[in-house]
C-alpha positions in Angstrom: 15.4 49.1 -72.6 18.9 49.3 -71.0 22.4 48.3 -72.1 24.6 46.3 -69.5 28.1 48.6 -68.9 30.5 48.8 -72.3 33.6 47.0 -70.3 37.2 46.8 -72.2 41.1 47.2 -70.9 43.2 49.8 -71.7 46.7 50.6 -70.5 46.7 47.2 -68.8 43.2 48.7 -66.4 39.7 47.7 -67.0 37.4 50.3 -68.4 33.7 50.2 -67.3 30.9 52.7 -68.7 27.4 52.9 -68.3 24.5 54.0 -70.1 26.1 54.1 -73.5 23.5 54.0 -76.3 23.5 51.2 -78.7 24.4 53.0 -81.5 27.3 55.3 -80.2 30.1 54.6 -82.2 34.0 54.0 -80.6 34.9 57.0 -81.6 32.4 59.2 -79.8 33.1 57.3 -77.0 36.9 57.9 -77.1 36.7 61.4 -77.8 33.2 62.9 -76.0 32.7 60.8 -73.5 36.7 59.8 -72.1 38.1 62.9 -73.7 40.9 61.0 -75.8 41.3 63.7 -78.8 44.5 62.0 -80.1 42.4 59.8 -82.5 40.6 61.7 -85.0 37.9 62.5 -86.5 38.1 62.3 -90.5 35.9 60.8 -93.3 33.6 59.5 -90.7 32.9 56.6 -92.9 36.0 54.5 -92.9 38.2 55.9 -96.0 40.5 58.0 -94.2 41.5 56.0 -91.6 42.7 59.1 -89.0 40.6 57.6 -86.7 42.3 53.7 -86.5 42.1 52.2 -83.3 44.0 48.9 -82.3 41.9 46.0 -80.8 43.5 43.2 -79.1 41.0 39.8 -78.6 41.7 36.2 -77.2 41.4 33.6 -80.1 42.4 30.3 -79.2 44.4 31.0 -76.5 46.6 33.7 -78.1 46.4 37.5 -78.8 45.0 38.8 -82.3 45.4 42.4 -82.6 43.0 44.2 -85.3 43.5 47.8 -86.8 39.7 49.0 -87.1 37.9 52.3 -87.9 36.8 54.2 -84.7 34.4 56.2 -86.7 31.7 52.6 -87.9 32.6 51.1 -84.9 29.8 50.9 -82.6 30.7 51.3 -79.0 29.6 48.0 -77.6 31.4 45.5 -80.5 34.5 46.1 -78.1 33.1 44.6 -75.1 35.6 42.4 -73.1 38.0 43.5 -75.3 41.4 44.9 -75.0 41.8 48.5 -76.7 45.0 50.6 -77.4 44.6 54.6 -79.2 47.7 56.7 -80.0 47.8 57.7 -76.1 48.7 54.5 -74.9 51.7 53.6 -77.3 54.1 55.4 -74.0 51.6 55.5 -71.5 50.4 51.2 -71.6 52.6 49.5 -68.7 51.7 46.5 -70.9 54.0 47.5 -73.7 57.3 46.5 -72.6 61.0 46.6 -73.6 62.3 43.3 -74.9 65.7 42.1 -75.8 69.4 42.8 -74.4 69.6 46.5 -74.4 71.0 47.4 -70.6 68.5 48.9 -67.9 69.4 52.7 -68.4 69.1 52.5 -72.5 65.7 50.5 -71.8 64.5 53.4 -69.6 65.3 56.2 -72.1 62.6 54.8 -74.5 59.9 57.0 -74.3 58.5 56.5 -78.1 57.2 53.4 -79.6 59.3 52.2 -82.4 55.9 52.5 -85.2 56.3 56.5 -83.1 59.9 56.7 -83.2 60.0 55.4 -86.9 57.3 58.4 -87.8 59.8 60.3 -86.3 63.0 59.5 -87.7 62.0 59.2 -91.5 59.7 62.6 -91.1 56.7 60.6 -92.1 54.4 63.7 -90.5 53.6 67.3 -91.3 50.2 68.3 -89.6 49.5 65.5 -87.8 46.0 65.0 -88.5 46.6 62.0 -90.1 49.8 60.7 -88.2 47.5 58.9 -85.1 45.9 56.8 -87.6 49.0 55.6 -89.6 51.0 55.4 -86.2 47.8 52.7 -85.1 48.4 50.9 -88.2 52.2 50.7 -88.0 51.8 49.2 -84.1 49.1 46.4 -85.4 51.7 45.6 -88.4 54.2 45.9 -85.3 52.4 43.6 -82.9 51.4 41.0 -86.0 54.6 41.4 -87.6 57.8 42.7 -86.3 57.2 40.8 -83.1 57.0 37.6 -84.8 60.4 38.0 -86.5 58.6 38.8 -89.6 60.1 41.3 -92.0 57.8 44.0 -93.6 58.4 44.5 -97.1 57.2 47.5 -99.3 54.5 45.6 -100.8 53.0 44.6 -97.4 53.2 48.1 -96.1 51.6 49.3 -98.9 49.3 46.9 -98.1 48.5 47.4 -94.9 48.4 51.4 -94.7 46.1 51.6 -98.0 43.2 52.2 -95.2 44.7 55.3 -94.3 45.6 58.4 -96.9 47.6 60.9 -96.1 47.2 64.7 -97.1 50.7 66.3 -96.9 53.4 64.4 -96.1 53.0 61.7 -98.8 53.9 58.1 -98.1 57.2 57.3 -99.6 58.6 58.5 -95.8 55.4 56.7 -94.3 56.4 53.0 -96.2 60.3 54.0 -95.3 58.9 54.1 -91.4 57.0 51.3 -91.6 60.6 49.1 -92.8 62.6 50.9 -90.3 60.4 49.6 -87.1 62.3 46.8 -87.0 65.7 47.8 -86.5 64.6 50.3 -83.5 65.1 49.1 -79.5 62.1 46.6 -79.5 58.7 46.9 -77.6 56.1 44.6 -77.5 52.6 44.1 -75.5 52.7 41.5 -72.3 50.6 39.6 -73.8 50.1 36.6 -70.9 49.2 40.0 -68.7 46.4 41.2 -71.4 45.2 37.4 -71.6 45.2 37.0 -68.0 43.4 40.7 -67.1 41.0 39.9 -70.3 39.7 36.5 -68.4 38.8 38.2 -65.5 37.8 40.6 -67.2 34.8 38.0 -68.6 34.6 36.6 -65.6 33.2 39.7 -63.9 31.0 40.8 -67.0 26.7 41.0 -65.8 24.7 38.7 -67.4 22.5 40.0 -70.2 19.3 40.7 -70.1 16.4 39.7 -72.8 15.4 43.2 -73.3 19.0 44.7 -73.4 19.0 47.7 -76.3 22.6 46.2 -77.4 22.1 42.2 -77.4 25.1 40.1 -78.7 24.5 36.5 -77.9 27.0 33.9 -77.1 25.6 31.0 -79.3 23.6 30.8 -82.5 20.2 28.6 -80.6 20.9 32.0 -78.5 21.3 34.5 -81.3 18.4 33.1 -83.3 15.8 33.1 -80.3 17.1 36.4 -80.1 16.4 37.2 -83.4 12.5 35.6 -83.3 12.1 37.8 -80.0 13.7 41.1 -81.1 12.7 41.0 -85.2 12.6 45.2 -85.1 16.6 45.0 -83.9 19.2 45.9 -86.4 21.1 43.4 -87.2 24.9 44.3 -87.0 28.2 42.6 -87.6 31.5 44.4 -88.7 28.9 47.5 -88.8 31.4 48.8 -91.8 27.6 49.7 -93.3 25.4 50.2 -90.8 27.9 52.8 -89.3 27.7 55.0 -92.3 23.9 54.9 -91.7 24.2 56.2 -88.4 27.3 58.8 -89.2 26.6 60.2 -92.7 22.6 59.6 -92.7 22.2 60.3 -88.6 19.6 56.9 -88.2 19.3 56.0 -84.8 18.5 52.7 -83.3 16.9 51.8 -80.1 17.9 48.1 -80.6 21.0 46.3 -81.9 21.4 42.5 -82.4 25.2 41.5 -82.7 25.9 38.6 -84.5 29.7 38.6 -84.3 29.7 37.1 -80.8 28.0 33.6 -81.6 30.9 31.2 -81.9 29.3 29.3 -84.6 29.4 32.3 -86.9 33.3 33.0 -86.4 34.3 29.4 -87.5 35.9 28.9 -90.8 35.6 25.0 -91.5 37.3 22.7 -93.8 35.3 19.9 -95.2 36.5 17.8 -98.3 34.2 19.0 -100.7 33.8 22.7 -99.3 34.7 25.6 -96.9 32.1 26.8 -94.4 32.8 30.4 -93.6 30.6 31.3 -90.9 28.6 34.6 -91.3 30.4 36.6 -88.7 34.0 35.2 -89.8 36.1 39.1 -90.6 36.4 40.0 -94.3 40.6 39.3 -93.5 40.2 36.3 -92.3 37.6 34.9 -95.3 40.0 36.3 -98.0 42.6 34.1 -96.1 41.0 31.2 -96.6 40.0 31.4 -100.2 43.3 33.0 -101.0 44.6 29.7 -99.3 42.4 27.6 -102.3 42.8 30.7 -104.7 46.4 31.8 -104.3 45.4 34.5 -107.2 42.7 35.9 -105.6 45.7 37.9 -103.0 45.5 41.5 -104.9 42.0 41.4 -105.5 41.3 40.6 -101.7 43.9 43.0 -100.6 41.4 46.1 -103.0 38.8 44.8 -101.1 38.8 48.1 -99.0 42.1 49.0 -96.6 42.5 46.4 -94.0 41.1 48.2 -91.4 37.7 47.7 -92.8 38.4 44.2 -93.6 39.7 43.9 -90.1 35.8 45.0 -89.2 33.9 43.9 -92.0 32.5 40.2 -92.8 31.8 38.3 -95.2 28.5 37.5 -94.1 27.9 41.1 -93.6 28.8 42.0 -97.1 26.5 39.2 -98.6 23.5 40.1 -96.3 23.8 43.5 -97.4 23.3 42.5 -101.0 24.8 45.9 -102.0 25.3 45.7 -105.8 28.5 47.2 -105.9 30.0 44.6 -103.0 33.2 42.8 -104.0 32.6 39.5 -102.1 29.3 38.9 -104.4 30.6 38.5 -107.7 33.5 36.4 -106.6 31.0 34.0 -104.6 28.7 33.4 -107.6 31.7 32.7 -109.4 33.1 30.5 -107.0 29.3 28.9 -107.4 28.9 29.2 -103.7 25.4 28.2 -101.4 24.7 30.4 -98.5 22.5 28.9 -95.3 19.8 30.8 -93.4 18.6 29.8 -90.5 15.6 30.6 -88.3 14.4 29.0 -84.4 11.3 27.8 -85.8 12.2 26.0 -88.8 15.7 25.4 -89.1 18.6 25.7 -91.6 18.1 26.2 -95.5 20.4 26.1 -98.1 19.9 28.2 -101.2 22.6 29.7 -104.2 23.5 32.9 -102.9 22.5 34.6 -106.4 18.7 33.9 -105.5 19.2 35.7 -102.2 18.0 38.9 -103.8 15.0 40.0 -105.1 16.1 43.5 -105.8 18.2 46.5 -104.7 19.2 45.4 -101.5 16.4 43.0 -100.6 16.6 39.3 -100.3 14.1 36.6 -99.6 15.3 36.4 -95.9 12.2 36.1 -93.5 12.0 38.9 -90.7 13.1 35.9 -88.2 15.8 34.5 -89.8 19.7 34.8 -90.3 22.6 34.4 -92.9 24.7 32.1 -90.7 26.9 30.6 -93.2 28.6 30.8 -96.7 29.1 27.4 -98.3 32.0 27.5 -101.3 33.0 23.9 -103.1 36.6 23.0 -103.5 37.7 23.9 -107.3 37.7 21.7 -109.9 41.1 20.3 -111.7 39.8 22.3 -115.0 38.6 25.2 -113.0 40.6 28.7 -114.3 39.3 31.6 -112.0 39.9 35.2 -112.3 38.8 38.4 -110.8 38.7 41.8 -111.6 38.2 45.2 -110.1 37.9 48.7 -112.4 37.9 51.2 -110.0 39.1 54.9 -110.1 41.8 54.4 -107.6 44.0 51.4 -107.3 43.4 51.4 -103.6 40.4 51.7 -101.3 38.1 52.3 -103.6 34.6 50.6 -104.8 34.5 49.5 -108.0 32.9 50.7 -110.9 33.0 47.7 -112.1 33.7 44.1 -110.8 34.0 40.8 -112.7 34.4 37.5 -111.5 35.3 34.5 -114.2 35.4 30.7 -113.7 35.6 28.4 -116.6 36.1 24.7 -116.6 38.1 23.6 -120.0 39.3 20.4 -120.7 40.3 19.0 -124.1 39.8 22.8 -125.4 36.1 23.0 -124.4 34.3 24.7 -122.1 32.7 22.4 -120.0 31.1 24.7 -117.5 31.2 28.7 -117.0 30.5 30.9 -113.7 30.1 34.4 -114.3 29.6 37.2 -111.1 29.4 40.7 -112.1 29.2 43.7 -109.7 28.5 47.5 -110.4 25.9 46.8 -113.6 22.4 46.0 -111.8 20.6 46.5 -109.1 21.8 43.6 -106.9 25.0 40.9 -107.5 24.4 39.0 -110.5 24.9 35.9 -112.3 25.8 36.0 -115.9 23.7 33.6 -117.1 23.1 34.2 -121.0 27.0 34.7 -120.9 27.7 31.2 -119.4 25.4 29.8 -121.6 27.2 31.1 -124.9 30.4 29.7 -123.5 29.2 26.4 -122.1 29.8 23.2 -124.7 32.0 26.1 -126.8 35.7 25.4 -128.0 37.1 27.5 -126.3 38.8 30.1 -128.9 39.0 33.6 -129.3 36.3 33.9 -131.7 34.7 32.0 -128.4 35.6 34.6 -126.3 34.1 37.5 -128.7 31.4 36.0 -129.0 31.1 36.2 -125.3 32.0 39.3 -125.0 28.9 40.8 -127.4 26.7 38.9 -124.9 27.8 40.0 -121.8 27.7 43.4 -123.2 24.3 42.8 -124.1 23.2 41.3 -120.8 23.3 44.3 -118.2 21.9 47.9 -118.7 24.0 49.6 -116.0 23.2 53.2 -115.3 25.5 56.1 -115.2 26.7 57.4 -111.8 29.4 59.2 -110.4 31.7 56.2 -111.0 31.4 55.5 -114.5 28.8 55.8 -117.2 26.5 52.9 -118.4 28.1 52.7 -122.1 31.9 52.7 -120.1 30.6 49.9 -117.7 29.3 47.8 -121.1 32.7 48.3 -122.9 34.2 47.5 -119.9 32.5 44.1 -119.7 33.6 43.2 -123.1 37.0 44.2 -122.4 37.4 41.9 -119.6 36.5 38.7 -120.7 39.0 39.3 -123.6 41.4 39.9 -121.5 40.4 36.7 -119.0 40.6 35.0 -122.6 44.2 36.7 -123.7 46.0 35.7 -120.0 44.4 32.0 -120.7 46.6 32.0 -123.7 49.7 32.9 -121.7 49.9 36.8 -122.5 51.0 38.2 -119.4 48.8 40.7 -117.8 50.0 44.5 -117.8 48.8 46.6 -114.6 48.9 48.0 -111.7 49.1 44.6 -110.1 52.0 43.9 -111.5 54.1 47.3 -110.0 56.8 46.7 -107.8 57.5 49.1 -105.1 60.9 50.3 -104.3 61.8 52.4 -102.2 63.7 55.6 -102.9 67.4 55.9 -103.4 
């Protein structure tokens, strides 16, 4: 088999190579193969975030610009795409000037304000680390500053919690990320990227059946690939299957792309439901549940740093039927349906619970596809909350995650939804728990109650994260505390910090 040339722009100039393997990741690509040491190589799974890239795609018309990890990001996912490392922030004819500021004072900018900024409020010692913040601050720049939208503390914290830094420490990091805006402005051409991006499609070679990277347009395309190819891997984001190929060295003669098929990056709004397509980014699905679930923000946000969110989908995550992913629990609780869908007999519709059949398995047949998550509108009486234990606040996986969603009216419970993450061998469903609640006044002796059974329910092992008896306390805790905050007692946490900066 052969792949068709990995084609993207940079610095404003298309970039054609050939004969890159299927599973080379960006970041080989950048530094072995073109050389570009500025972006670096850390963690090499997607936690440091030294080596952040920006990518810059046509959606609807407009630019979206994506902070992603180098490191899981295979090669070919960039294809037609425009790409921007620490290099180009001075060298990209593309990022312009902009505003007032006379000729001569234009032409003595030789920094990038998210550079510049770095600069000014000594956010770097080594440097090791400085490339990947710096892409981070010029995607908040680009998505941000450029839109006349401040950044606040929060958001910055927000934003950089995909890249740690190892000496410097971030209170001068967050201070640079502020001061961007009140530097000379750049900002990227964007009519010129769109412009060179279209030709850029228009030139691309068609693709052939056997190609070793095949990323279909369409899903009738991607699921006769799929029935033709069933030994590909199947990839989206890749925020996975790239820590199989960096940190367990697989290699794979054959990958099948989902993310391309325009069906699968469609978020739909029906009356009864949202349709979040399989390849829709991890970002972008928090968005719209967070749009339905305004409380859901600061669990989505812990969801990883945004880089991998930026990558990662939500179709991805579900397929992968880790037991430790977030997006699980808060679908079961959310009482969601996913669809698979195969060429030969169509779509089916199932509760995304009984997609597994055991520690990472699922009942998917070798030809078909997760093509769609299906989540109904809430209810009037529905009270949802999520929670993540975790070791560290940010970018971390949790130890322990549980999802609540209780209908109550006239102080019943008319119907419970329990997801928990972190205590068995896939997702689950708490269903002996939502069973003692369901048809229950809802009181605390209720909620005890409760508690003892969800307690009861799971046999989580020990691990590196927590022990067993820690998770089980920790699931008892919980659901008193979902059953305190129902009562009005304000919830004392992290979450409810509030960054200032330093005087």
């Amino acid at each position: 088999m052969t792949t068709r040339p990995l084609q993207f722009l940079r610095r404003g100039q298309p970039v054609a190579l050939g004969n890159v393997p299927p599973d080379r990741t960006l970041l080989e690509v950048l530094r072995e193969d073109l050389g570009n040491t500025g972006t670096k190589e850390g963690c090499g799974e997607g936690d440091c975030g030294a080596c952040t890239v920006v990518l810059g795609e046509e959606r609807d018309g407009q630019l979206h610009y994506s902070a992603v990890n180098s490191c899981i990001r295979l090669a070919h996912s960039v294809d037609g795409m425009a790409l921007w490392t620490v290099e180009d922030l001075a060298e990209d004819p593309l990022i312009q000037p902009v505003g007032d500021a006379p000729a001569a004072a234009r032409q003595a900018i030789t920094l990038h304000p998210a550079q510049e900024a770095m600069v000014q409020c000594h956010g770097s010692q080594c440097g090791f680390c400085t490339p990947g913040f710096v892409m981070s601050l010029f995607g908040m720049y680009q998505n941000h500053v450029c839109h006349g939208r401040p950044i606040t503390r929060e958001l910055a914290q927000e934003e950089l919690s995909g890249n740690l830094c190892r000496c410097t420490g971030y209170r001068p990091i967050l201070d640079a990320a502020q001061q961007m805006a009140s530097l000379p402005g750049m900002a990227v051409n964007e009519a010129e990227v769109l412009q060179k991006l279209k030709l850029l499609r228009h030139v691309a070679l068609a693709q052939a059946a056997d190609s070793a990277y095949i990323a279909p347009p369409t899903l009738p395309d991607l699921l006769a690939a799929r029935a033709a190819h069933p030994g590909a891997q199947v990839v989206a984001g890749c925020t996975d299957v790239g820590l199989w190929v960096t940190k367990q060295h697989k290699q794979y003669s054959q990958v099948l792309d989902v993310t391309r098929a325009a069906e699968l990056r469609q978020v739909a709004q029906h009356a009864d439901a949202i349709h979040i397509g399989a390849a829709v980014t991890l970002t972008d699905a928090f968005a719209a549940l967070t749009a339905q679930w305004p409380q859901l923000h600061r669990f989505a946000t812990r969801f990883a740093g945004l880089p991998v969110r930026n990558s990662g989908t939500l179709g991805g995550n579900v397929a992968n039927g880790s037991p430790i992913g977030d997006s699980m629990p808060l679908l079961i609780a959310l009482r969601a349906q996913v669809v698979l869908a195969s060429q030969a007999r169509g779509e089916r519709q199932l509760p995304l619970e009984d997609l597994y059949t055991g520690y990472r398995q699922n009942v998917m047949a070798a030809d078909e596809l997760l093509v769609r998550i299906v989540v109904p509108r809430p209810s009037a009486q529905e009270r949802l909350r999520a929670y993540k234990i975790s070791k560290r606040f940010d970018d971390d996986i949790s130890a322990v995650c549980l999802v609540l969603n209780l209908d109550i009216a006239d102080g019943t419970v008319q119907r419970a939804s329990i997801g928990a993450g972190g205590v068995a061998a896939t997702p689950a469903r708490a269903r002996q728990t939502e069973a003692a609640l369901t048809g229950q006044p809802w009181t605390e002796a209720t909620a005890q109650r409760a508690a003892a059974v969800l307690q009861a329910e799971f046999s989580p092992i020990s691990d590196m994260r927590a022990s067993g008896a820690y998770r089980r306390q920790v699931l008892g805790s919980l659901l008193q505390r979902y059953w305190l905050e129902s009562q009005g007692q304000p919830s004392v946490s992290l979450d409810t910090l509030t960054l200032e900066a330093a005087v």
